[in-house]
N, C-alpha and C positions, 0 to 999 in steps of 0.2 A: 765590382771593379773598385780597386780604392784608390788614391788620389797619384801613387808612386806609379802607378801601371796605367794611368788614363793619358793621353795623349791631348791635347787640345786645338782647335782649329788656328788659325794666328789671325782670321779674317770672322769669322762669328760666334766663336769660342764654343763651337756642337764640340765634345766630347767622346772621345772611341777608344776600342780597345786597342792599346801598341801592336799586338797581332795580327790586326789586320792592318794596321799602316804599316809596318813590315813587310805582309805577303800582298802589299799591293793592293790591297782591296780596293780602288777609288783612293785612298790615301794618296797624298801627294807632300813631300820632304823637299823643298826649299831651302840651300844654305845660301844669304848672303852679308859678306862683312864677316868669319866666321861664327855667323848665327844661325843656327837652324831652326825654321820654320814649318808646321803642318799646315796642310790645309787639306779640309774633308769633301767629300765627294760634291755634295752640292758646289761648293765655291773653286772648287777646277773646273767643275765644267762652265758657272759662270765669268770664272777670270783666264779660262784659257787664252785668250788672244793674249793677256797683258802676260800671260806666264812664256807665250812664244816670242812675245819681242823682247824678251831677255837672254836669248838666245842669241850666242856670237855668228855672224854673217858666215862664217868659213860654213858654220850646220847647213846653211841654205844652199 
């Protein structure tokens, strides 16, 4: 994997291939402010809640 194709977490900086943050694998794409952000599997399931209360009321 080299540096143009790695992907990195925005919250503990693990490392992945774009292809799997693509097909979903656990990856999880964050844009806020137009910035986007990864975050790899471990730190979605740990910041799940804080990732759902970012979600607009109309979702609930």
């Amino acid at each position: 994997m080299t540096d143009e194709e790695a992907v990195t977490c925005g919250l503990c900086g693990q490392r992945g291939e774009p292809a799997a943050a693509a097909a979903g694998l656990g990856w999880l794409r964050e844009s806020d402010a137009g910035r986007t952000r990864w975050l790899c599997p471990r730190c979605v399931r740990d910041h799940v809640r804080d990732i759902e209360g970012k979600l607009p009321s109309e979702y609930w």
